[in-house]
Chimera marker file (.cmm) of the C-alpha trace (Angstrom):
<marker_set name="trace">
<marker id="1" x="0.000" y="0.000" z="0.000" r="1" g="1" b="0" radius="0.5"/>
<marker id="2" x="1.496" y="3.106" z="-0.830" r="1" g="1" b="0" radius="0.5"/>
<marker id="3" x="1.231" y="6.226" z="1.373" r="1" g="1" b="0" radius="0.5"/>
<marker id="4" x="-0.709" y="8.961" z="0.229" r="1" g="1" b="0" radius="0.5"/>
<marker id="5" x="-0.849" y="11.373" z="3.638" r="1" g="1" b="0" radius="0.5"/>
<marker id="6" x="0.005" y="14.718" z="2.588" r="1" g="1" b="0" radius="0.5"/>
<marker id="7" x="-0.601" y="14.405" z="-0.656" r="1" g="1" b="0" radius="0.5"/>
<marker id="8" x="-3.829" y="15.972" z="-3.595" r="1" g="1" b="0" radius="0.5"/>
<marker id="9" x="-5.159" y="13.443" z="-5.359" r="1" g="1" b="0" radius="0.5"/>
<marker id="10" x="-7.948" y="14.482" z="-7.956" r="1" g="1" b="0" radius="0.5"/>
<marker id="11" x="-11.388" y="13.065" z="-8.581" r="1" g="1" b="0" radius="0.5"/>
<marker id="12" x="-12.822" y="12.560" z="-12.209" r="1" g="1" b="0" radius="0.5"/>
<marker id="13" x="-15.185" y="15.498" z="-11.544" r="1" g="1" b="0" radius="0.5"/>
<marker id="14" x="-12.331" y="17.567" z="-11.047" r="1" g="1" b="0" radius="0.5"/>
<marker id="15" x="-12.596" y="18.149" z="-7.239" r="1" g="1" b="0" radius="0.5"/>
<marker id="16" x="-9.057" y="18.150" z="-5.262" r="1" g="1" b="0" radius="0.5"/>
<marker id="17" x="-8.444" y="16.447" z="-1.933" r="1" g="1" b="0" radius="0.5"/>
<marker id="18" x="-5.365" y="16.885" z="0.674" r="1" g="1" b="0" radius="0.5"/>
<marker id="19" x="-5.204" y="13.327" z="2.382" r="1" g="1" b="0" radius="0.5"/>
<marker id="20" x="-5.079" y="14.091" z="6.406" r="1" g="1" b="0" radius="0.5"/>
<marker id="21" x="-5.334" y="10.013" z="6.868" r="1" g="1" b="0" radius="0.5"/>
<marker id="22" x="-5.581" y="6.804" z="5.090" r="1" g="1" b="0" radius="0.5"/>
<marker id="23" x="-6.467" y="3.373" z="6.386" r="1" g="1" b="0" radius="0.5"/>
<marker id="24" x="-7.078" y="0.215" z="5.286" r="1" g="1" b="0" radius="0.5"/>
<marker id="25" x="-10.288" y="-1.832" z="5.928" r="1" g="1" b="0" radius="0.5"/>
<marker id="26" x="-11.187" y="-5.144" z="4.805" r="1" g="1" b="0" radius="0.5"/>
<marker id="27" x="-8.672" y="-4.911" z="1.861" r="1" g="1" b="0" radius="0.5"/>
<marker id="28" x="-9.701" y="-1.381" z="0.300" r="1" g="1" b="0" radius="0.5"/>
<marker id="29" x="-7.289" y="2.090" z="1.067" r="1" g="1" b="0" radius="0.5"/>
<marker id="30" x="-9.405" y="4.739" z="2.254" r="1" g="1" b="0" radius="0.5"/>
<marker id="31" x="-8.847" y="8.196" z="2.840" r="1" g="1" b="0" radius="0.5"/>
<marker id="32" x="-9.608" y="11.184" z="4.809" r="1" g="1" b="0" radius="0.5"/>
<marker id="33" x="-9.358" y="14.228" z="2.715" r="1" g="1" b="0" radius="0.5"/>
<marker id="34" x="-9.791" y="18.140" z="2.965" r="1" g="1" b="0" radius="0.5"/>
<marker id="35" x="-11.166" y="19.407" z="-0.101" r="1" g="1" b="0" radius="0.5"/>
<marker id="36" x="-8.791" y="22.427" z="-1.554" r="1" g="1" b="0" radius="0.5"/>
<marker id="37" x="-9.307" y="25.071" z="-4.380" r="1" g="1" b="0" radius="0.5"/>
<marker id="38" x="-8.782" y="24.391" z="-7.918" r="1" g="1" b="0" radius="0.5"/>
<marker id="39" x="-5.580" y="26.165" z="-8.181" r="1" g="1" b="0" radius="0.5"/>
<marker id="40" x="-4.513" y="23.841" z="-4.832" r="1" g="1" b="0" radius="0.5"/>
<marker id="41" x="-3.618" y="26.857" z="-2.562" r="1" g="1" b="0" radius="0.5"/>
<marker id="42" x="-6.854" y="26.853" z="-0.324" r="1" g="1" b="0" radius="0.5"/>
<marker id="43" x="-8.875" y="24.696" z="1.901" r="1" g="1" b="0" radius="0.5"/>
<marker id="44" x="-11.709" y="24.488" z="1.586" r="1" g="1" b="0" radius="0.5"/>
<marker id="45" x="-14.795" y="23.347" z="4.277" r="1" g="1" b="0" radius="0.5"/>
<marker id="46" x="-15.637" y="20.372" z="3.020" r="1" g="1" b="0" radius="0.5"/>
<marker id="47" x="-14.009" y="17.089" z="4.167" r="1" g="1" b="0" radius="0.5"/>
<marker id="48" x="-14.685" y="13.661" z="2.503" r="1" g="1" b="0" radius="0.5"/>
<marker id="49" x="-13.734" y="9.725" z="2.798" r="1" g="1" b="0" radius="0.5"/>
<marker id="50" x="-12.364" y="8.679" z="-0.578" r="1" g="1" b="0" radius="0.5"/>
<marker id="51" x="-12.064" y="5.029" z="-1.644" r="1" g="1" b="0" radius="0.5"/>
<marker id="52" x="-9.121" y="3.974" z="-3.798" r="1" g="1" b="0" radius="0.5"/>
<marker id="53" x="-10.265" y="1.936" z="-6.842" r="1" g="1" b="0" radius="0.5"/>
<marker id="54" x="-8.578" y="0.845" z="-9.787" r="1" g="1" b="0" radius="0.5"/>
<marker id="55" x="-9.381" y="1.127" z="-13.187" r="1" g="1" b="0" radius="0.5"/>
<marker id="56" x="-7.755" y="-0.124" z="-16.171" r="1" g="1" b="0" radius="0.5"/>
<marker id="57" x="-4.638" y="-0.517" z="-14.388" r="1" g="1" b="0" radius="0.5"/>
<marker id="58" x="-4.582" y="3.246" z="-12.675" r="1" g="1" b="0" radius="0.5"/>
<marker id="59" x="-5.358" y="4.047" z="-9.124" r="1" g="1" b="0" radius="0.5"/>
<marker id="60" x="-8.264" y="6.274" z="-9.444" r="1" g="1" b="0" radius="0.5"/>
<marker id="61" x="-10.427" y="7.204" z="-6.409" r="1" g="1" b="0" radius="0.5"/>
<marker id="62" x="-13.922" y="7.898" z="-5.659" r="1" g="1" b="0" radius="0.5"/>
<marker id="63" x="-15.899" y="9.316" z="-2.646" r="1" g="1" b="0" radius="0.5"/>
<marker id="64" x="-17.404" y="6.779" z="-0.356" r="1" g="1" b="0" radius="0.5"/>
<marker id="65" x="-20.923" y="6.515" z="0.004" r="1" g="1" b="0" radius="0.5"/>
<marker id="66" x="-21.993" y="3.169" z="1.918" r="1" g="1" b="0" radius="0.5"/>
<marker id="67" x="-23.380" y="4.576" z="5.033" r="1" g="1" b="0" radius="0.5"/>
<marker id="68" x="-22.220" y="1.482" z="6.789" r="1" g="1" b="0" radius="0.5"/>
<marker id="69" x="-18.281" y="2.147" z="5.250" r="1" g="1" b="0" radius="0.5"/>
<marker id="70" x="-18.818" y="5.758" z="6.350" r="1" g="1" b="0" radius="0.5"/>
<marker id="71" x="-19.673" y="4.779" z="10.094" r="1" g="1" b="0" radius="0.5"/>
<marker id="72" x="-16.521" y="2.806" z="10.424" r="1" g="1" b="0" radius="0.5"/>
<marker id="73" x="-14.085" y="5.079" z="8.947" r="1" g="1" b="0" radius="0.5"/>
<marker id="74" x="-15.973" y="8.123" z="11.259" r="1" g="1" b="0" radius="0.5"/>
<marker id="75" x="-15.245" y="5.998" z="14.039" r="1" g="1" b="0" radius="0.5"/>
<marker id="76" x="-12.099" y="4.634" z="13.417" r="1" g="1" b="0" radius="0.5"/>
<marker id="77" x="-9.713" y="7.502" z="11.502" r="1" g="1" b="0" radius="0.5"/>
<marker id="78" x="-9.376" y="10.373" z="13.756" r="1" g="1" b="0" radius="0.5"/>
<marker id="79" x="-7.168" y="12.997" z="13.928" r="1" g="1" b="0" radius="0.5"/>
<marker id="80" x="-4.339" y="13.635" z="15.824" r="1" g="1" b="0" radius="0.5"/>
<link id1="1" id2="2" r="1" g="1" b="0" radius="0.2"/>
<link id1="2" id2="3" r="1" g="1" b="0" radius="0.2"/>
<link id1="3" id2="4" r="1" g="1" b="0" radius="0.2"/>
<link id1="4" id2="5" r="1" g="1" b="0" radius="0.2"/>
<link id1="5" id2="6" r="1" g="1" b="0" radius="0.2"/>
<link id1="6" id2="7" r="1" g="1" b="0" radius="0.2"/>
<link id1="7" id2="8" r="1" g="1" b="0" radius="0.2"/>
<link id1="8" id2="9" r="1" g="1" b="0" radius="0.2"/>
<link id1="9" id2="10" r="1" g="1" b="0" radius="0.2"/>
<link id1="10" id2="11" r="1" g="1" b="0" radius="0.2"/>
<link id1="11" id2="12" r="1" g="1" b="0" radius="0.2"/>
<link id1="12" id2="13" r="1" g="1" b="0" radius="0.2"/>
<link id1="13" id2="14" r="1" g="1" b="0" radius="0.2"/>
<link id1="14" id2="15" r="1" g="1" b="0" radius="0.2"/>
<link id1="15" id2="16" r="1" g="1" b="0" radius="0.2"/>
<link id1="16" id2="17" r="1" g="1" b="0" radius="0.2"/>
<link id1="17" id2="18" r="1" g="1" b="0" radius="0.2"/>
<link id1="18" id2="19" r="1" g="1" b="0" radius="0.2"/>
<link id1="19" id2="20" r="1" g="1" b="0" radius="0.2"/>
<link id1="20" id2="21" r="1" g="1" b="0" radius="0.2"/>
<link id1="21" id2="22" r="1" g="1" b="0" radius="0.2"/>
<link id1="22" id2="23" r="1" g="1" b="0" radius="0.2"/>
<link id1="23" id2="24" r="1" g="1" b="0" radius="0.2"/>
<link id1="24" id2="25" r="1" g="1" b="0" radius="0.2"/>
<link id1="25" id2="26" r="1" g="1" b="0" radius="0.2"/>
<link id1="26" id2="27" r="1" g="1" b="0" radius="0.2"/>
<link id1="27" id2="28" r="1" g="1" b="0" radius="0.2"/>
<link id1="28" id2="29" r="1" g="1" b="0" radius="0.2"/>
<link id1="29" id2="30" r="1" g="1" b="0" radius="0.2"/>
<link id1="30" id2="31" r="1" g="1" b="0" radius="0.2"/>
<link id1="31" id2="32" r="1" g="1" b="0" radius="0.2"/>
<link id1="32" id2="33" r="1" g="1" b="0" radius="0.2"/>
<link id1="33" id2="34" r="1" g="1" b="0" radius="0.2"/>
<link id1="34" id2="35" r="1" g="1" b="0" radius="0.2"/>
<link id1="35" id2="36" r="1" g="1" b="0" radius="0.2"/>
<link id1="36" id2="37" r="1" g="1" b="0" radius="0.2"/>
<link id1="37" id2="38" r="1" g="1" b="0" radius="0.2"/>
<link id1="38" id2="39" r="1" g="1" b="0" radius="0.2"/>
<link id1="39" id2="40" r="1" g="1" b="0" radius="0.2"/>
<link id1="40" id2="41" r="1" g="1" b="0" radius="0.2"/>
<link id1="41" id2="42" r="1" g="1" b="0" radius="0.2"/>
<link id1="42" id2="43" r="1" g="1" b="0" radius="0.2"/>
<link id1="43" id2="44" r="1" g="1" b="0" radius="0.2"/>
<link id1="44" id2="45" r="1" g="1" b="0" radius="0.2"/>
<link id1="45" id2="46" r="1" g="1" b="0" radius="0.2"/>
<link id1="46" id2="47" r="1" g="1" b="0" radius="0.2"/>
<link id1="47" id2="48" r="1" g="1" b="0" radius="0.2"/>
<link id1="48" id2="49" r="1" g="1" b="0" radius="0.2"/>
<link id1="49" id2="50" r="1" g="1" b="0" radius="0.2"/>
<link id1="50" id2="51" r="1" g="1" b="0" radius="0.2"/>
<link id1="51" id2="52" r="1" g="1" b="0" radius="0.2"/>
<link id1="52" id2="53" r="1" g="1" b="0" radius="0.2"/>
<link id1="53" id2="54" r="1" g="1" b="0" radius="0.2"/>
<link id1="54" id2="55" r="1" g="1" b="0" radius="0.2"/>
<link id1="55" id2="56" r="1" g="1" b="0" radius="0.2"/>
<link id1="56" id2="57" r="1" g="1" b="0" radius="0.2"/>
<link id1="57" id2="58" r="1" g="1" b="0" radius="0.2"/>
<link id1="58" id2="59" r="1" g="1" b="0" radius="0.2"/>
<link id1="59" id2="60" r="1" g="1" b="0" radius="0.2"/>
<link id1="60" id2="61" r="1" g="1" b="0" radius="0.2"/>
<link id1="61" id2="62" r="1" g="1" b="0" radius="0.2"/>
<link id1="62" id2="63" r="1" g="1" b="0" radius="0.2"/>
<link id1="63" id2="64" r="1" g="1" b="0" radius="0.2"/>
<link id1="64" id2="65" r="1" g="1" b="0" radius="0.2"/>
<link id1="65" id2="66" r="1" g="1" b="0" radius="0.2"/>
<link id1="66" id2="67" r="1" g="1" b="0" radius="0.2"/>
<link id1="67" id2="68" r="1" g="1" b="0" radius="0.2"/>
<link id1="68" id2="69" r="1" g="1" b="0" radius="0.2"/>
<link id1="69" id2="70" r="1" g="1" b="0" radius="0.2"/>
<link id1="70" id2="71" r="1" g="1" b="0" radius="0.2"/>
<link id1="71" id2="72" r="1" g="1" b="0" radius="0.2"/>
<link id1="72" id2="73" r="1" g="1" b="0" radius="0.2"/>
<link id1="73" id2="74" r="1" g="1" b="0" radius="0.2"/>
<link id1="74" id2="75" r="1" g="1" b="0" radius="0.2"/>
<link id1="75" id2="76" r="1" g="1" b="0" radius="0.2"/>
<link id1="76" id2="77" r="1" g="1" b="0" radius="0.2"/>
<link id1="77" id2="78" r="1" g="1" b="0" radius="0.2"/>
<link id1="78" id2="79" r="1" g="1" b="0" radius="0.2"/>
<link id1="79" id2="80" r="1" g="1" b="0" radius="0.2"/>
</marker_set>
């Protein structure tokens, strides 16, 4: 599993993410993220968990939306 903390990583949509944590549960990456402006120089207000997914051979990611995923990572990833 490579580390991501500290890094953007971009969404299809075009949407930009700083990853404060990442975790791994049941066998997927996930990751906490702070959204940030489109030039990357601002946060923004909005934080999101992101799944990692790949996709014809890339790692792509995706925002999570299981409610039951999203109750687990809530509890479990917290900052420091």
């Amino acid at each position: 599993m490579e580390n991501h903390t500290n890094q953007i990583l971009k969404l299809a949509n075009g949407k930009q993410y700083f990853v404060i944590r990442q975790a791994l549960f049941k066998g997927v990456t996930y990751f906490l993220g702070a959204e940030v402006s489109a030039d990357g120089e601002e946060f923004t207000n909005e934080f999101v968990f992101l799944e990692q997914i790949e996709e014809e051979g890339k790692m792509k990611v995706k925002r999570v939306s299981d409610p039951s995923i999203l109750e687990v990572l809530a509890k479990n990833i917290k900052f420091d």
